[in-house]
C-alpha positions as CSV (number, residue, x, y, z in Angstrom):
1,X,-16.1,-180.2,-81.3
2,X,-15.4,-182.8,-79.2
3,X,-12.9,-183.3,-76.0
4,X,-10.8,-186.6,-75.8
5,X,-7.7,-187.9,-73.0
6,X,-5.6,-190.3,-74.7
7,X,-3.3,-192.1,-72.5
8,X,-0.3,-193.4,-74.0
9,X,1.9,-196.3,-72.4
10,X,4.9,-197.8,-73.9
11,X,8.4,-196.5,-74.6
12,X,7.1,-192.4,-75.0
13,X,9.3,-190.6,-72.7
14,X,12.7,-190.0,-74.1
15,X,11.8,-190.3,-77.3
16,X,10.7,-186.4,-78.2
17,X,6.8,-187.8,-77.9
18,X,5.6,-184.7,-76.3
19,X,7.4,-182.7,-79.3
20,X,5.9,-184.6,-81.9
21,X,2.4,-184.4,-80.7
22,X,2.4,-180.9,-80.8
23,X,3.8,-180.7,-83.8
24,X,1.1,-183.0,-85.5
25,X,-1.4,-181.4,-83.2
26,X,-0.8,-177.7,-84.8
27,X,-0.6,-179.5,-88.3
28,X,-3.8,-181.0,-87.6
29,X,-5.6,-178.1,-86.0
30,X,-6.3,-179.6,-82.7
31,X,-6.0,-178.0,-79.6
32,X,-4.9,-179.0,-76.1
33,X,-1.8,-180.1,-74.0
34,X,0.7,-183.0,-73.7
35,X,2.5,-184.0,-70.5
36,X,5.0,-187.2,-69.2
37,X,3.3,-189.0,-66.3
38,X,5.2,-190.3,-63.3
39,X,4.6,-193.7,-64.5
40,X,6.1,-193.4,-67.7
41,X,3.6,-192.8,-70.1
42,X,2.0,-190.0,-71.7
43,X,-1.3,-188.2,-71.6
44,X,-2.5,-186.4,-73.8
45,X,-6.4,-183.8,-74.0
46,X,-7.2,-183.1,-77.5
47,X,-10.3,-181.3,-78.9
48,X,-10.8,-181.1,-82.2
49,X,-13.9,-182.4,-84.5
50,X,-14.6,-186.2,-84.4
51,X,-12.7,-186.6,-87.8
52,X,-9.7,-184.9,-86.7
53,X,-9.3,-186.7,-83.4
54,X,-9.6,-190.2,-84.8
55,X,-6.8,-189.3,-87.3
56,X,-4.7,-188.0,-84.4
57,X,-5.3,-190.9,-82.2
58,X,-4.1,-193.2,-85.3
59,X,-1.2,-191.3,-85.1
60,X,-0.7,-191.7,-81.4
61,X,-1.2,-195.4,-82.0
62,X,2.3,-195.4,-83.8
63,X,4.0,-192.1,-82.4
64,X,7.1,-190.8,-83.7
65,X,10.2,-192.6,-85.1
66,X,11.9,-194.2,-81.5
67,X,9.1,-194.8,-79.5
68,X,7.4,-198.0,-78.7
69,X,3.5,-197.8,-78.4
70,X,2.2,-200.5,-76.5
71,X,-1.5,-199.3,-75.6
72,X,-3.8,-195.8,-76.3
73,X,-6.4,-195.9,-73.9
74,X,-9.1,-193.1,-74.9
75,X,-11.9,-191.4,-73.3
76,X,-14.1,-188.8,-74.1
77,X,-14.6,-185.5,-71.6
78,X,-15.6,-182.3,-71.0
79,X,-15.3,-179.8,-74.0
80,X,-12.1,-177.3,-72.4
81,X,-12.3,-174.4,-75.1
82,X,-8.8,-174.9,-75.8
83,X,-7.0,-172.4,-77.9
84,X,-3.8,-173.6,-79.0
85,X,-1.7,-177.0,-78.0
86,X,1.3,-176.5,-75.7
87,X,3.7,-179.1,-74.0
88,X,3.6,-179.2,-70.2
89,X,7.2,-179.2,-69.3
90,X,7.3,-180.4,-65.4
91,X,4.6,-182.6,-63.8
92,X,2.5,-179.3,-62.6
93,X,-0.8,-179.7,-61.6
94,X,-3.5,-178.9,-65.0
């Protein structure tokens, strides 16, 4: 298992990018949470096995049908012991 934040800048709010994560995220059997940032972009913790993740961040690389990806930063964490993956709905502290 392994614990990633992926930081996603481009056109992703608007575009039902926190929906679609989730949805790939339970396909894929990864776990964590998905939130809009103030400054228009999206971030993302994921934990899932190495495999897993670098298919899911390929995804995030291209998103879902209207958005516009312009960068995925990455960087590894702190293993959370996530048990499911849920959309954060308002910009609550996490």
């Amino acid at each position: 298992m392994k614990h990633i934040k992926i930081k996603v800048v481009g056109k992703v709010q608007g575009v039902f990018f926190r929906a679609s994560t989730k949805a790939v995220a339970d396909q894929m059997g990864v776990k964590g949470k998905v939130k809009n940032e103030k400054d228009g972009s999206v971030l993302i913790e994921a934990e899932a096995d190495e495999i897993t993740l670098e298919m899911f961040v390929e995804w995030c690389n291209k998103g879902p049908e209207k958005s516009i990806v312009e960068q995925v930063v990455v960087e590894e964490g702190e293993l959370q012991g996530y048990t499911n993956f849920v959309v954060i709905k308002k910009n609550l502290l996490w």
